[in-house]
C-alpha positions in Angstrom: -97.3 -67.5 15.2 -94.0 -65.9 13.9 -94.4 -64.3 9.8 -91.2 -64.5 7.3 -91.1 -63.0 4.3 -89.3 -64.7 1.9 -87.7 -63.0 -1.6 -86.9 -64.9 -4.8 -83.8 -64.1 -7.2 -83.6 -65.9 -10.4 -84.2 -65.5 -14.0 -85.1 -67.8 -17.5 -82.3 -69.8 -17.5 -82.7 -71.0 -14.1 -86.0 -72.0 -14.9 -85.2 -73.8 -18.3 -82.9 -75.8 -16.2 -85.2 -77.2 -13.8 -87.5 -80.0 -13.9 -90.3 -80.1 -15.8 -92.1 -81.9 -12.4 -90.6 -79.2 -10.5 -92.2 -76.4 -12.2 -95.4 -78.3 -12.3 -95.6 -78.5 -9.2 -94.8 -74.6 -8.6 -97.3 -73.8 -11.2 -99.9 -75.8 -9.4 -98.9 -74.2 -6.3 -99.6 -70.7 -7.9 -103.1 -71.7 -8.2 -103.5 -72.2 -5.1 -101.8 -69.1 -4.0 -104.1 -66.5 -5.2 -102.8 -63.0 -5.2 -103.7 -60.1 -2.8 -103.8 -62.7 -0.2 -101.4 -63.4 2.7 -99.6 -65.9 0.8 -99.9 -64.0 -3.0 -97.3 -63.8 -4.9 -95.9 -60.7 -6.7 -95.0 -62.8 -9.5 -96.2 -66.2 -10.6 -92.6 -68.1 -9.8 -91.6 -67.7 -6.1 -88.1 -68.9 -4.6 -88.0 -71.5 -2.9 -85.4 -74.5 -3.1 -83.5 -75.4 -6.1 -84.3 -78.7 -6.7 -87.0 -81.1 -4.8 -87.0 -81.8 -1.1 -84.1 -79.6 -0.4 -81.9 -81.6 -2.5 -78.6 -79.7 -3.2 -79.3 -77.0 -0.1 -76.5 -74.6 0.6 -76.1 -71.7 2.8 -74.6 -68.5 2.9 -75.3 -65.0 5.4 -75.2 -61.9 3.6 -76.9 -58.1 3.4 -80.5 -57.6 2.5 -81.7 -57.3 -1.2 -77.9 -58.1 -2.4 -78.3 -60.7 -5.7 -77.4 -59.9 -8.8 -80.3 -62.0 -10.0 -83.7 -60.9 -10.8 -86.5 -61.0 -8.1 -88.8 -63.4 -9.3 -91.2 -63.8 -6.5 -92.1 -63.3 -2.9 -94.0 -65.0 -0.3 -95.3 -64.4 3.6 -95.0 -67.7 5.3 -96.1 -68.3 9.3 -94.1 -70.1 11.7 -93.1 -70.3 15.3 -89.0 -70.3 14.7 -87.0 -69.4 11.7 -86.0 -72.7 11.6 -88.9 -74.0 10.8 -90.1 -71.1 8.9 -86.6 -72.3 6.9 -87.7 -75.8 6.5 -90.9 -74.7 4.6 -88.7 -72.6 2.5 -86.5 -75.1 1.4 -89.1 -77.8 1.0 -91.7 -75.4 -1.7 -91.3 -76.3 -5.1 -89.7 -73.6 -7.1 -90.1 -72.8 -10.8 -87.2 -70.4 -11.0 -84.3 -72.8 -9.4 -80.8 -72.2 -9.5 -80.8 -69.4 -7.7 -81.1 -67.1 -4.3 -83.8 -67.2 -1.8 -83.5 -64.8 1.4 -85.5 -65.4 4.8 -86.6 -62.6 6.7 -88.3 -62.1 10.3 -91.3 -59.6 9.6 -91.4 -58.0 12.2 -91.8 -54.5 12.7 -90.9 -52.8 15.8 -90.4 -49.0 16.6 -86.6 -48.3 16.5 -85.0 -45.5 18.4 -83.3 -44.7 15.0 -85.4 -46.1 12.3 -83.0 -44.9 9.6 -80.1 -47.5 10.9 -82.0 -50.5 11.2 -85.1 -51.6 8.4 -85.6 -55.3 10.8 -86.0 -55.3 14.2 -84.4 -57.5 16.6 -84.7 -59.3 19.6 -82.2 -59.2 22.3 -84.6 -61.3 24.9 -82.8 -64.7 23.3 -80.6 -66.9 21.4 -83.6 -66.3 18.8 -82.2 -63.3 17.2 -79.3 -64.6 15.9 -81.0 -66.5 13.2 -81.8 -63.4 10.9 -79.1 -63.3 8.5 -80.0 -63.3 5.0 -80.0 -66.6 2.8 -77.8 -65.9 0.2 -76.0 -68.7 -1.9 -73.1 -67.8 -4.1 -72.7 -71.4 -5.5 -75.7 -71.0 -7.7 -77.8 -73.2 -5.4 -80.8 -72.2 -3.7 -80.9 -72.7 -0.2 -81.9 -72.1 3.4 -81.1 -70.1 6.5 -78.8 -71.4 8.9 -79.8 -70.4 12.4 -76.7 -70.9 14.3 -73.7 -69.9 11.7 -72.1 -68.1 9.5 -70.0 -70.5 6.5 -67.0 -69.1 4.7 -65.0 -70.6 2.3 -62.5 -72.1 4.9 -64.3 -71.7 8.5 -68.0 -72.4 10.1 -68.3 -69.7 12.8 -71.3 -71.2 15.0 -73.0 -71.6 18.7 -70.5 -72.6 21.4 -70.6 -76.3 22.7 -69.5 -77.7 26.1 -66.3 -78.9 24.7 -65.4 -76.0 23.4 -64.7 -74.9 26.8 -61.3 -76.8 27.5 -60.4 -75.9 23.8 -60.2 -72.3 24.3 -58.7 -72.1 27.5 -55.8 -74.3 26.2 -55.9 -71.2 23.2 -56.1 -68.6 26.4 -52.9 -70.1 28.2 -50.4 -69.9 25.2 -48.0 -66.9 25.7 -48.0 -65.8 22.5 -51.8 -65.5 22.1 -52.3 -64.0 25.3 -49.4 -60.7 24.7 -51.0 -58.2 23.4 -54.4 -59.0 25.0 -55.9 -56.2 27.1 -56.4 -58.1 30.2 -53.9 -60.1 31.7 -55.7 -64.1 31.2 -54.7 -65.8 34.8 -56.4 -69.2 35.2 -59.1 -67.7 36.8 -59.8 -65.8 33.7 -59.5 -68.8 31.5 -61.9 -70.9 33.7 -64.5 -68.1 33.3 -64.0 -67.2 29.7 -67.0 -69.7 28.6 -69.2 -68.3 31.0 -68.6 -64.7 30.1 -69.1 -65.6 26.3 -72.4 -67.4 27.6 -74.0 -64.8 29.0 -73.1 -61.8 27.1 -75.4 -63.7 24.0 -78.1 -64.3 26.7 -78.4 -60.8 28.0 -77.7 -59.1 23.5 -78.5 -61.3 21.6 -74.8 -61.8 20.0 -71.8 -62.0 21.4 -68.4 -64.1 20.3 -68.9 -67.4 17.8 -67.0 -70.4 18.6 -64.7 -70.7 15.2 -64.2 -74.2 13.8 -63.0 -75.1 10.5 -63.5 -76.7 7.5 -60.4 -77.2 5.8 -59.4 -80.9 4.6 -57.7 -82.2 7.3 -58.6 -80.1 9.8 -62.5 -80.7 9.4 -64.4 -80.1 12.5 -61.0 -78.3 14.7 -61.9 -75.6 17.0 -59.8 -73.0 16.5 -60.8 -70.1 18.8 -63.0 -67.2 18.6 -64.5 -64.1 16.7 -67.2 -61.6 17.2 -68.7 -58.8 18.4 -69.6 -58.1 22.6 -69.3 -55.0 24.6 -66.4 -54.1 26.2 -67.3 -53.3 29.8 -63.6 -53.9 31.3 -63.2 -50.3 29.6 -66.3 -48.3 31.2 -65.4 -45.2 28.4 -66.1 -47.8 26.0 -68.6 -50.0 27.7 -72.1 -48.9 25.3 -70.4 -49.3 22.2 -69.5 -52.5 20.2 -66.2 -54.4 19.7 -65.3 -56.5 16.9 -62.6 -59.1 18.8 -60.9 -62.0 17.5 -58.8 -64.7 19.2 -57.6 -67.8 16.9 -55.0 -70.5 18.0 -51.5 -69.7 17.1 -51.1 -72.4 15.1 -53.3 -71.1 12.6 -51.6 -67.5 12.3 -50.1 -66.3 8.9 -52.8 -67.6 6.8 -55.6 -65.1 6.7 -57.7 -67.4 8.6 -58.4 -63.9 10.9 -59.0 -62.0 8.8 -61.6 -64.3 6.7 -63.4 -64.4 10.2 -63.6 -61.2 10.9 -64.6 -60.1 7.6 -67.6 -62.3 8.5 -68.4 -61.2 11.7 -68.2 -57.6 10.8 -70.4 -57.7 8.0 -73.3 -60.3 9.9 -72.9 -57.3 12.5 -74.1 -54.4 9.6 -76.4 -56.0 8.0 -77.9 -58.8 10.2 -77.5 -56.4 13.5 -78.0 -53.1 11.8 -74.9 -51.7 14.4 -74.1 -48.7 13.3 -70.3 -48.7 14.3 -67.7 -51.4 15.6 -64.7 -50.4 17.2 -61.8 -52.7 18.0 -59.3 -52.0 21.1 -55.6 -53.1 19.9 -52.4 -53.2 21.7 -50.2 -50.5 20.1 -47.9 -53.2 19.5 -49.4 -55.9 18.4 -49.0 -55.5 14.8 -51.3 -58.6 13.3 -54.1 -57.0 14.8 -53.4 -53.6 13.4 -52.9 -55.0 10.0 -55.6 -56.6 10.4 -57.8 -53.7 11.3 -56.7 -52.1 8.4 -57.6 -54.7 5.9 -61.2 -54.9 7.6 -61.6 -51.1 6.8 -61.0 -50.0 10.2 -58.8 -46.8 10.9 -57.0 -45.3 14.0 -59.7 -43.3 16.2 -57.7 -42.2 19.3 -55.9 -43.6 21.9 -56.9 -44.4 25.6 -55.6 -45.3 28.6 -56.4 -49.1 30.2 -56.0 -49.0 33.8 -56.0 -52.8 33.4 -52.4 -53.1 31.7 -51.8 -49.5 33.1 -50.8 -48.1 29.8 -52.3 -46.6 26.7 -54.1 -48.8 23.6 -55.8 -47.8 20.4 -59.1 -47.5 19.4 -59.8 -48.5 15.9 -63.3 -47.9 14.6 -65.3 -47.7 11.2 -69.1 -46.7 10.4 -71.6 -48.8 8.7 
């Protein structure tokens, strides 16, 4: 069985604004939990959910230790997924609600480089991508998602079977395929899905499906962002690429750039990378504003034997 530790922000008024059952039933729960044992508390009011049976439960990825809130509590909960180590989470009355609860794999593994990465990871399966922080902006406490990350305007998440004929129709428009690095024939597009697939199977990450959440547009798959290995550029095959790739339709909006954003910061703090690089056209000037905006700056140049000419390399350092 799997452990989680699991950290508590909140402060006084979070607690004066919660249900007097609700802190009852925390407060009982203390007693139960006595301290110095595997399931003590530092304090006597732990995080869990904001309101009884996960009522009001939102979710939100960010870096480790980030609140602005007071820790009130911690606890050590066992489990066999971080789903479910989640679902016990969310469902533990809290006397300090209205605030930020995190959910972290304890695990402890040797790191080549221990000073880049304080959580371990798994690459052996889909499992690994479930350790972002829990982090709620909205004031709610909440729960880890173990498939997404949630921005204010797109849900970047798992890739479905129907995505498939969605982002091939994205890889055969002209004007998303110019300034790629590889020239997309339809043999490409057919094995785009596969490719995506198995690059998360064999690291552990790899490109989210983006789909958003705008009124109207609810539920739309819009393409692809995230971060894989290069390996059509052996110079550049060990180290990691942040790529992006939305439907055209959706350009001039910032809609990119909100999704990267994402994706480069679940790839610091979740991953503990310690660099991302991005390979741009020299012409492609969206993705080089873009590049710019997500803190990126102008490495070198290279050639690509692929489109037989010279690209830039972009990079920037945790």
């Amino acid at each position: 069985m799997a452990k989680f530790v699991t950290i508590g922000d909140g402060g006084r008024n979070g607690y004066d604004r919660t249900e007097e059952a609700i802190r009852d039933a925390e407060h009982e729960h203390d007693a139960i939990a006595q301290p110095g044992s595997e399931h003590g508390h530092r304090r006597s009011a732990h995080a869990g959910t904001q309101s009884h049976n996960a009522a009001g439960v939102e979710v939100e990825s960010g870096p480790f230790m980030h609140s602005s809130l007071p820790v009130a509590g911690f606890a050590v909960a066992e489990a066999a997924t971080m789903a479910e180590a989640v679902e016990i989470v969310s469902r533990t009355p809290c006397a300090v609600a209205h605030g930020v609860v995190e959910v972290w794999p304890l695990e402890q593994t040797p790191q080549a480089d221990p000073a880049t990465r304080s959580w371990s990871r798994s690459s052996s399966s889909h499992d690994s991508i479930h350790r972002n922080r829990d982090r709620r902006t909205s004031g709610n406490m909440g729960a880890l998602s173990s498939d997404e990350l949630i921005t204010p305007r797109l849900r970047l998440r798992h890739w479905r079977g129907e995505d498939a004929e969605a982002m091939a129709a994205i890889n055969r428009d002209p004007e998303v395929t110019r300034y790629l690095n590889r020239a997309v024939d339809e043999q490409a597009v057919q094995a785009f899905f596969g490719v995506v697939s198995d690059h998360w199977d064999q690291h552990g990450f790899g490109f989210y499906a983006v789909e958003s959440r705008e009124v109207g547009g609810e539920g739309r798959f819009i393409g692809f962002v995230g971060v894989a290995y290069p390996t059509f550029l052996p110079e550049l095959a060990q180290r990691p690429e942040l790529g992006w790739r939305l439907a055209s339709d959706t350009w001039g909006r910032g809609l990119a750039t909100e999704a990267a954003t994402a994706a480069r910061d679940d790839a610091f703090h979740r991953l503990a990378l310690a660099e991302l690089i991005s390979i741009i056209h020299p012409e492609n000037t969206r993705s080089r504003r873009l590049a710019t905006k997500l803190g990126m700056s102008l490495e070198r140049q290279i050639d690509n034997p692929v489109l037989d000419r010279t690209v830039d390399v972009w990079h920037i350092a945790r």
